[in-house]
Each structure stands twice: as C-alpha cells, then as structure tokens.
DOBAPA-57957 format. One line per 3 residues: number of its first residue (from 1); for each residue x, y, z of N, C-alpha, C. Coordinates in steps of 0.1 Angstrom, whole numbers. Each point is the difference from the previous one (the first is absolute). Last residue first. Layout:
// residues N
NUM = X/Y/Z/X/Y/Z/X/Y/Z; ...
//
This chain:
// residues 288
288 = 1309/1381/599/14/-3/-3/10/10/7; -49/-9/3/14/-10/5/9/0/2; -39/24/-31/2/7/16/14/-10/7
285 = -6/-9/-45/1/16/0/-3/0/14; -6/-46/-10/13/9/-10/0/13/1; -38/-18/18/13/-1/9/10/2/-8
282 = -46/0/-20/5/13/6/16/-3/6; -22/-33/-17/5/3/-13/8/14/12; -34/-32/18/14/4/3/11/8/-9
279 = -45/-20/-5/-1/14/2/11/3/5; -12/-48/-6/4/6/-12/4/15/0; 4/-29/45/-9/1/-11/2/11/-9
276 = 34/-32/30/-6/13/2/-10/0/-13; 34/-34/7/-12/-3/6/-10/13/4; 48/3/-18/-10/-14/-9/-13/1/5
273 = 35/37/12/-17/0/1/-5/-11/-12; 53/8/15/-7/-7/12/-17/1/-6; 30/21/-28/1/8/16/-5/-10/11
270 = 6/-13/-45/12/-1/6/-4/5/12; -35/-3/-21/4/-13/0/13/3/6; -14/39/-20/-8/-6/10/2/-11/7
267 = 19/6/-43/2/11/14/-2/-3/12; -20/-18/-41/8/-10/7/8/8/9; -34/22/-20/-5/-9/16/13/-9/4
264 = 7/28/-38/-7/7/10/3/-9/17; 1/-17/-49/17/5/8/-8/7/14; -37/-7/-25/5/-15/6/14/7/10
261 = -19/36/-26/-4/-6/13/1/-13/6; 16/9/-47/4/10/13/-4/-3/9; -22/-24/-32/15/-5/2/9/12/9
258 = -47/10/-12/0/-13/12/16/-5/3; -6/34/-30/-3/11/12/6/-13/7; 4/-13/-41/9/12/3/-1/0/12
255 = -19/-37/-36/-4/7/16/14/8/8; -12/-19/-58/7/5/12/-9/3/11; -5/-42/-36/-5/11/7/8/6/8
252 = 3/-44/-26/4/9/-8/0/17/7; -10/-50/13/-11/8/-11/5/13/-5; 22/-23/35/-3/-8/-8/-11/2/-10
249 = 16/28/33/13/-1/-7/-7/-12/-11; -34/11/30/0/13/-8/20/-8/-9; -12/-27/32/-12/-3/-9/3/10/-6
246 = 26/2/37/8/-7/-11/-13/-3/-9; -12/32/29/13/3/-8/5/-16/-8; -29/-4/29/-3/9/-9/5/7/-10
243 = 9/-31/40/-8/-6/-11/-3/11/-11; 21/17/35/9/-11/-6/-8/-4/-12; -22/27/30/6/6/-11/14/-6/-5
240 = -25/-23/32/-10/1/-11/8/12/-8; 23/-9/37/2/-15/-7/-14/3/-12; 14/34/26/10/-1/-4/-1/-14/-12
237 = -31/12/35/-1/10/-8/9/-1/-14; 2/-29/44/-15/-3/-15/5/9/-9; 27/11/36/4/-10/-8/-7/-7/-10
234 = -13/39/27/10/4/-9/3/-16/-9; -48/3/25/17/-1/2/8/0/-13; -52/20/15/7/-12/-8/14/3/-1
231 = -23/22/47/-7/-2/-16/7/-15/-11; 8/27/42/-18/3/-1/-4/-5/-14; 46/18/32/-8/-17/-1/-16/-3/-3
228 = 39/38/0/-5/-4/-11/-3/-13/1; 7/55/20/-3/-14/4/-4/-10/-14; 9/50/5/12/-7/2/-2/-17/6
225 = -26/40/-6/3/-4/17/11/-12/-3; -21/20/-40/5/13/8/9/-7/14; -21/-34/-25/10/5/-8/10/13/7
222 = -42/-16/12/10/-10/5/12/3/-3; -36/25/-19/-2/2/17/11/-9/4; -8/-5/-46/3/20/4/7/-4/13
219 = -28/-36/-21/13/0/4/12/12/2; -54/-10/-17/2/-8/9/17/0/6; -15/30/-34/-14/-4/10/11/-7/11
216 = 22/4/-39/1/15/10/-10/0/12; 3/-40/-32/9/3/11/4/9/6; -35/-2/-28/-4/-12/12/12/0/7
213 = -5/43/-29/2/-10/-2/-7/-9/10; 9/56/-25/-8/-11/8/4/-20/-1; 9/49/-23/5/-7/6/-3/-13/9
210 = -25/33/-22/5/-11/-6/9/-6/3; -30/22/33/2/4/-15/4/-12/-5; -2/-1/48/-15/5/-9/0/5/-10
207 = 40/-13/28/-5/-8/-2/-16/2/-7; 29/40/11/2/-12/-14/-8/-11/2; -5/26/39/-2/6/-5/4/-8/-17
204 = 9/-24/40/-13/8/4/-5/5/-14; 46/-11/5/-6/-11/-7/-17/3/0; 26/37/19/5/-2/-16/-10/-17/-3
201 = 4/9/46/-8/12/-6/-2/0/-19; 25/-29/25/-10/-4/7/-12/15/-6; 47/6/1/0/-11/-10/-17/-3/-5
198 = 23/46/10/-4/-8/7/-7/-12/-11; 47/27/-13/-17/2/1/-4/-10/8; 48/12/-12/-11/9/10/-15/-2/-2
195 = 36/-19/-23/-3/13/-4/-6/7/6; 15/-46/5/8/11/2/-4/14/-3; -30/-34/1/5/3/18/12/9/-7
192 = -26/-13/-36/-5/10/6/4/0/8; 22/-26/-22/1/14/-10/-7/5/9; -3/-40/13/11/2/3/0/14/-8
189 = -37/-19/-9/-3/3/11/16/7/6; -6/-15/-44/-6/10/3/-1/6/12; 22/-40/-9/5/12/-12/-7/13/6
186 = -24/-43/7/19/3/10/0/9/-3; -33/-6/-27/-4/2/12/13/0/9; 8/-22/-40/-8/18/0/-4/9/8
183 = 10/-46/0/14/1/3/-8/23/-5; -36/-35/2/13/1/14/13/10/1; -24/-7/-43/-9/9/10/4/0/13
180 = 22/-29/-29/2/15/-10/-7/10/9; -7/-50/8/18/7/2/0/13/-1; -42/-20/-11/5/3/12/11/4/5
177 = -11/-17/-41/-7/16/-2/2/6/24; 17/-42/-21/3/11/-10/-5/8/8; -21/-35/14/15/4/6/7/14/-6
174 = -37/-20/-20/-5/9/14/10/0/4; 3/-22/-41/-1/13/1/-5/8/13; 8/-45/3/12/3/-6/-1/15/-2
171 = -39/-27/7/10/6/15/12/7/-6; -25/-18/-38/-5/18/5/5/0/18; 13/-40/-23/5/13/-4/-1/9/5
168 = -18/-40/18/14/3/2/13/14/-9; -46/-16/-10/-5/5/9/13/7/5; 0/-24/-38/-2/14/-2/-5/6/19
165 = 10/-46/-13/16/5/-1/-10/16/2; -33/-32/-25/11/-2/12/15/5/0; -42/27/-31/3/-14/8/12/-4/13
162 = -37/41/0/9/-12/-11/6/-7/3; -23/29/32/9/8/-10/7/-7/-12; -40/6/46/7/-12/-10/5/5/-8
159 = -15/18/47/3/-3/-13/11/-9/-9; -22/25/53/6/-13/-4/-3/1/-15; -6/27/47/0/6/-13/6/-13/-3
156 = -5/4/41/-10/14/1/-3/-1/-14; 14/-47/29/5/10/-9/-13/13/-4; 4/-41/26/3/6/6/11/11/-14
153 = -35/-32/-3/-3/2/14/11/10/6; -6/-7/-51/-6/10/7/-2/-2/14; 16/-41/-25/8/13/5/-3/12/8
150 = -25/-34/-6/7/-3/6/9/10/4; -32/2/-38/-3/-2/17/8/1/11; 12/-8/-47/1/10/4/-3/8/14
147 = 6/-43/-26/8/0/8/-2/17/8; -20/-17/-41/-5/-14/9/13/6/16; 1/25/-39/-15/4/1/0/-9/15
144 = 38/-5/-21/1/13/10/-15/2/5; 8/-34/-32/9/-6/16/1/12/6; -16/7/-40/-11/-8/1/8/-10/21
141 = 24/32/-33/-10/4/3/-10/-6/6; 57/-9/-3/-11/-3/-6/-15/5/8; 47/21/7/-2/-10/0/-13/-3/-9
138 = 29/41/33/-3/-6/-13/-2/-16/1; -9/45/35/1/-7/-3/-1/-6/-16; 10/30/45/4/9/-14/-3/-17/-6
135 = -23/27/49/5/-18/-9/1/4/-15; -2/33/46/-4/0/-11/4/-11/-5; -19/5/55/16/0/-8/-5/0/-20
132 = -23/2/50/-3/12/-5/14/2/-13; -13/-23/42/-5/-8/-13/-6/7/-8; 28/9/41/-15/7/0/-5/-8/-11
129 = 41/-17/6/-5/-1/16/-15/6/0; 35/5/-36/-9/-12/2/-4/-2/8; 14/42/-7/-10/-5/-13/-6/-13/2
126 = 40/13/29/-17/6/4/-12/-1/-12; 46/-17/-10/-4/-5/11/-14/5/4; 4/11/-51/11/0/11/-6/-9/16
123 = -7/13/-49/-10/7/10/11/-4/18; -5/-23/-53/2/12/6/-7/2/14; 10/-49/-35/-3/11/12/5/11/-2
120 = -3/-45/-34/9/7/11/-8/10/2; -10/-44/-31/-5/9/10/8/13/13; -9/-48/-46/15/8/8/-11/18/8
117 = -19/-51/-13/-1/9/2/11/5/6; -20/-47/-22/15/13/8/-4/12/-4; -22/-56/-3/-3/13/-6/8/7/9
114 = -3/-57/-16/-4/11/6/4/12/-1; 11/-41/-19/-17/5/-2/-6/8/8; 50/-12/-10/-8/-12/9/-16/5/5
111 = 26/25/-35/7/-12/-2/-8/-11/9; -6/45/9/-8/-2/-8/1/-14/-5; 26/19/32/-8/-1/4/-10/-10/-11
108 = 42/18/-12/5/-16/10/-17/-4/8; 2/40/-29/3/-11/-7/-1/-9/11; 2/39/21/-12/-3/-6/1/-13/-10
105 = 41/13/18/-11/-9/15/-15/-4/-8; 32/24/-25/8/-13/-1/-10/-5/12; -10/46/-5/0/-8/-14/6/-10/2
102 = 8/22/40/-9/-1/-2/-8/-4/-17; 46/10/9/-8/-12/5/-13/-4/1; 22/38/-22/0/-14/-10/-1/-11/12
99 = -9/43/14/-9/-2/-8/0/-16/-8; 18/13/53/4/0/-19/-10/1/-4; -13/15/52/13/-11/-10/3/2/-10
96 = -33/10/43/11/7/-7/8/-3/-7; -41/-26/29/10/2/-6/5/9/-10; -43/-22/11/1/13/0/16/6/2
93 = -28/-42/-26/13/1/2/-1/21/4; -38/-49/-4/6/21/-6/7/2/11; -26/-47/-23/14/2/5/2/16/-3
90 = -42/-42/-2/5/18/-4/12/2/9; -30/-45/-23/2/8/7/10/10/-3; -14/-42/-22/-5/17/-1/-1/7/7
87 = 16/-50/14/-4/3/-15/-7/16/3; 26/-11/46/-8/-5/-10/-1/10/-13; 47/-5/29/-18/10/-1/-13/-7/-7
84 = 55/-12/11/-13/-7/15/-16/7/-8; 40/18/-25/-3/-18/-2/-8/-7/7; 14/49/8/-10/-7/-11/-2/-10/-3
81 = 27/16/39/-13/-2/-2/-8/-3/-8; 48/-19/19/-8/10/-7/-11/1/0; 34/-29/17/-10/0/9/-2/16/-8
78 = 44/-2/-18/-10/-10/9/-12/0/5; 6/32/-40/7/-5/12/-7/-10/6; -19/35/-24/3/-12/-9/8/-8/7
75 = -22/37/18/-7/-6/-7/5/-14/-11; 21/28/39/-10/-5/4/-8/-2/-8; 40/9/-13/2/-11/6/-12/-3/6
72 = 2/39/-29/4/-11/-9/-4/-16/11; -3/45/19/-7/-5/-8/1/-16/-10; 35/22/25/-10/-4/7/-12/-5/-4
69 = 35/18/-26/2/-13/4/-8/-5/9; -7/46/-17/-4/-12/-11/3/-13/9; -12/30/35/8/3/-15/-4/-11/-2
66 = -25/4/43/16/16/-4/4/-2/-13; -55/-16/13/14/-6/11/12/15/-8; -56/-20/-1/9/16/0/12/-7/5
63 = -47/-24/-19/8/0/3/14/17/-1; -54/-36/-4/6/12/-5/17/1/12; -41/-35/-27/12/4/9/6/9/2
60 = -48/-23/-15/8/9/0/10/1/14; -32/-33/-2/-3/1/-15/12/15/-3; 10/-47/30/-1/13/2/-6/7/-17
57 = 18/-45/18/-15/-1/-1/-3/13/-2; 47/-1/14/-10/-9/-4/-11/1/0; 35/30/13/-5/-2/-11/-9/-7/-4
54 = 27/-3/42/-9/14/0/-5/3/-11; 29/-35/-2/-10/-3/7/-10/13/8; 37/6/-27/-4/-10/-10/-12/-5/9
51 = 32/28/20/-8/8/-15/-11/-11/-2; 18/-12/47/3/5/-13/-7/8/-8; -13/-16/48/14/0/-2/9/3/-12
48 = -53/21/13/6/-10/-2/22/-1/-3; -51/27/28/13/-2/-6/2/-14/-3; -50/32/11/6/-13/0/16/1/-5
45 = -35/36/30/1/-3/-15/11/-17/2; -13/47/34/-8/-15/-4/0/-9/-12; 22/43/12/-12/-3/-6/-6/-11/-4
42 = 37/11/32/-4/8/-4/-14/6/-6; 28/-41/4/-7/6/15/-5/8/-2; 23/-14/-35/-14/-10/3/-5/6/13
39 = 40/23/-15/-10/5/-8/-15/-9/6; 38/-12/20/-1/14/-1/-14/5/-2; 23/-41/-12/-4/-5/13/-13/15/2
36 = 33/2/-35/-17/-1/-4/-5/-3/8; 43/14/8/-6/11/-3/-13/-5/-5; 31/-31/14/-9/12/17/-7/9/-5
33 = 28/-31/-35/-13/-1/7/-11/7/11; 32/11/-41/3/1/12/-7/-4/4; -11/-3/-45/10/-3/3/9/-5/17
30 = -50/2/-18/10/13/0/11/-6/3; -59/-12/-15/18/-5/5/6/18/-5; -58/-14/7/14/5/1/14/-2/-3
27 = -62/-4/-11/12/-8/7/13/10/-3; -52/8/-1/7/1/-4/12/-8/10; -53/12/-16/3/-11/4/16/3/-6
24 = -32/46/10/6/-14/-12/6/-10/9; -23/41/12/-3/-9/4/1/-11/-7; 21/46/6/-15/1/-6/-4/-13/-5
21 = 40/1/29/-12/12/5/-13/2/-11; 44/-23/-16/-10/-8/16/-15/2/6; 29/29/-35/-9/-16/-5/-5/-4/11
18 = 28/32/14/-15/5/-7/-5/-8/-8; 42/-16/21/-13/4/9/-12/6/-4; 36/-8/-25/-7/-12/-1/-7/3/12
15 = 24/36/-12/-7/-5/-11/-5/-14/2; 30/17/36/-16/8/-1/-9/-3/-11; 44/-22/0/-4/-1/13/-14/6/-3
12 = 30/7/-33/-9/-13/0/-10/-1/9; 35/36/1/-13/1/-5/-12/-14/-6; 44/4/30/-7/13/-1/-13/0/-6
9 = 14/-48/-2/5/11/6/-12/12/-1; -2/-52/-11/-8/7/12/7/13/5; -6/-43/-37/8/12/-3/-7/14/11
6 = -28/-32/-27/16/-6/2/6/16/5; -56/-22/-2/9/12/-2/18/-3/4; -56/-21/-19/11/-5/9/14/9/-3
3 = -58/-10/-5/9/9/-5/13/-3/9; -53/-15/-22/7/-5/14/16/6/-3; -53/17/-12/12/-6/-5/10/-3/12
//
C-alpha cells in the first residue's frame, strides 16, 4: 500500500518511521519544514509541500497533529487532504480530539466515498519510538480490516470499538483513569517522604500487589529525583481532560476525581510545569 503521514512530532515522527521501516511506500508533510527535511534524511522517505499532495494517489493516510482545529484544517482546509484522496481510501486520524469531530470528518469522508478512521494512542513518546503504542479505534470494520497492517507497524495492541467518534472515547476513558493513578501515586509517595519511609523501597515493595501500575513502573524513579522531562506534557494533559469533561457534561456524567485533578495540573501550570510531564502532580506538595 502506498501510505502518506501528516504530522511529524513527538510521536508522528517515529510512527511513520516504523511504516518506513517495514517497507511501505510512504510520503510525508509537517507543517515545519526542517522537521520533514529531518525525517527524509533520516529514513529515506519522500515529503510533500501540503496535506493535499502528501495525500494523493495515497491508499491510506494517516495522520497525528494537536486538536480539533488542527485537525479540522489539515483535512478540510486549504490545501486539505481528503479532497486530494482518491475514491476508497483511508483517512486514521491518530490525534486526541472530540468525539463530535471525529463523527462530522466520518460523514464528510463517507459523503466523498471515502473511509475515517478516528484512532488515538496510548503509550506515549517511548510507545512510539519502540512501536509499542495501543490504537483506541472507531469507525467502519471493513476500513480497519484494510488498514490494520499498517497500523500494527507500530502498535503492541490496536482495536476496533464501534463506530466513529468511539475510538476518541475510550481515549477519553484512558485519561480518566490516568489522572486518578498519577495523582494516587503523588499522594502516596509525598505521604511516604514525610513519614519517613524510603520511597524507592516502598514503590519496590507495593508495586507487586495491587497497587501496581505502568505509572508506578515507569515514573517512581523521576518522581523521587524530582525530574519531570520524560513524558506527556501538562498542557496535552489538560487539553484531553478538557475534551472529557465537556463529553461527560454533555451526556449527563459526573467525573469528580478527573475534574479535581484538572484544578490540579492547572496548579501546575501556574508553577511554570506547562511543559513538565504528567508525573508532576508531586510538585504541589514538594515546591511549595
């Protein structure tokens, strides 16, 4: 298949390298140029000046950029991509977004005989660099069967969950459920330096029961040393438990813990850690 990727950050960047790398015919754009100049040296691959001409002739497009507006402009916008796509092709949107955009793109796809896939990520920068990220994906069954390949080049775990808009949900519940384990893990660790316990000994020992997490695994250690460049930024963080909360206000659903822990991070935000990763929760209690 011939595959063409929008969108060359943190994690685009590596996700279209493991297309590259398991030997798809693939084209590039990114907004900043130097960064696809970047990427072509890198892995030998082809860039184009727009969406719309990194699209063309393309049997799947896949695409990662920052929010709805972003989305919106590199597909329906000037020099957009789905309009350049040929008849039945695949449009998967790895983007963090709305649910009611992604329902309003699937229409605008199907309208011009082609196919959307709403697809958002876990796994974070290092998820996509090992192609080792989970794909929460909604859409039509027969455009995930034809698109799955692709994905699996750089995902551990990829599903189909209904229709369009549902992929952008179940992100919606991985945030949830990460606010509440981040901010659990603060809580705990700050409870154990003042109590006297060694920290590094304590995560050692809980992390093998139920306590257990991927963020006690992977963020104890940075957390103790007070370091927080290792991961997804406060300000993403803030912008998908945006989306979440206003989807849960619009169906009627409380999120207590997530709507605390937003106020949380917007804390954070004042201390200067926009750009600190989500495990920062701790600095409200050591910082201050």
């Amino acid at each position: 298949m011939k595959i063409a990727f929008i969108g060359l950050g943190v994690m685009g960047y590596p996700m279209a390298g493991h297309v590259k790398n398991a030997g798809m015919d693939i084209c590039v754009y990114n907004r900043t140029t130097e960064k696809a100049k970047k990427w072509c040296d890198e892995y030998k691959g082809d860039m184009a000046p727009t969406p719309a001409e990194a699209a063309k002739d393309r049997d799947v497009v896949l695409m990662c950029v920052g929010n709805d507006n972003d989305v919106s402009e590199v597909i329906l916008g000037d020099n957009g991509c789905l309009g350049a796509m040929k008849d039945g092709a695949i449009l998967i949107d790895h983007t963090t977004a709305s649910a009611k955009l992604a329902r309003h793109l699937f229409q605008a796809a199907e309208d011009q005989g082609k196919h959307f896939l709403d697809a958002p990520v876990s796994g974070g920068q290092a998820g996509a660099e090992n192609g080792a990220l989970t794909v929460m994906i909604g859409g039509e069954h027969d455009a995930y069967e034809v698109a799955k390949p692709v994905i699996d080049t750089y995902s551990k775990f990829n599903k189909l969950l209904g229709p369009a808009g549902n992929g952008q949900l179940a992100k919606m519940c991985n945030q949830i459920c990460i606010a509440g384990v981040v901010q659990g893990l603060a809580e705990a660790l700050n409870f154990a330096m003042k109590t006297g316990l060694n920290g590094g000994d304590l995560i050692e020992t809980i992390s093998k029961g139920a306590a257990g997490s991927w963020q006690m695994d992977n963020r104890y250690k940075t957390m103790l040393a007070d370091q927080y460049e290792f991961g997804f930024a406060v300000d993403w963080m803030r912008k998908d438990l945006g989306i979440a909360l206003e989807e849960a206000k619009n169906h009627g659903v409380e999120l207590p813990v997530a709507e605390l822990v937003d106020t949380f991070y917007a804390e954070v935000q004042e201390m200067g850690g926009s750009r600190w990763d989500t495990s920062s929760l701790l600095t409200r209690f050591t910082r201050r």
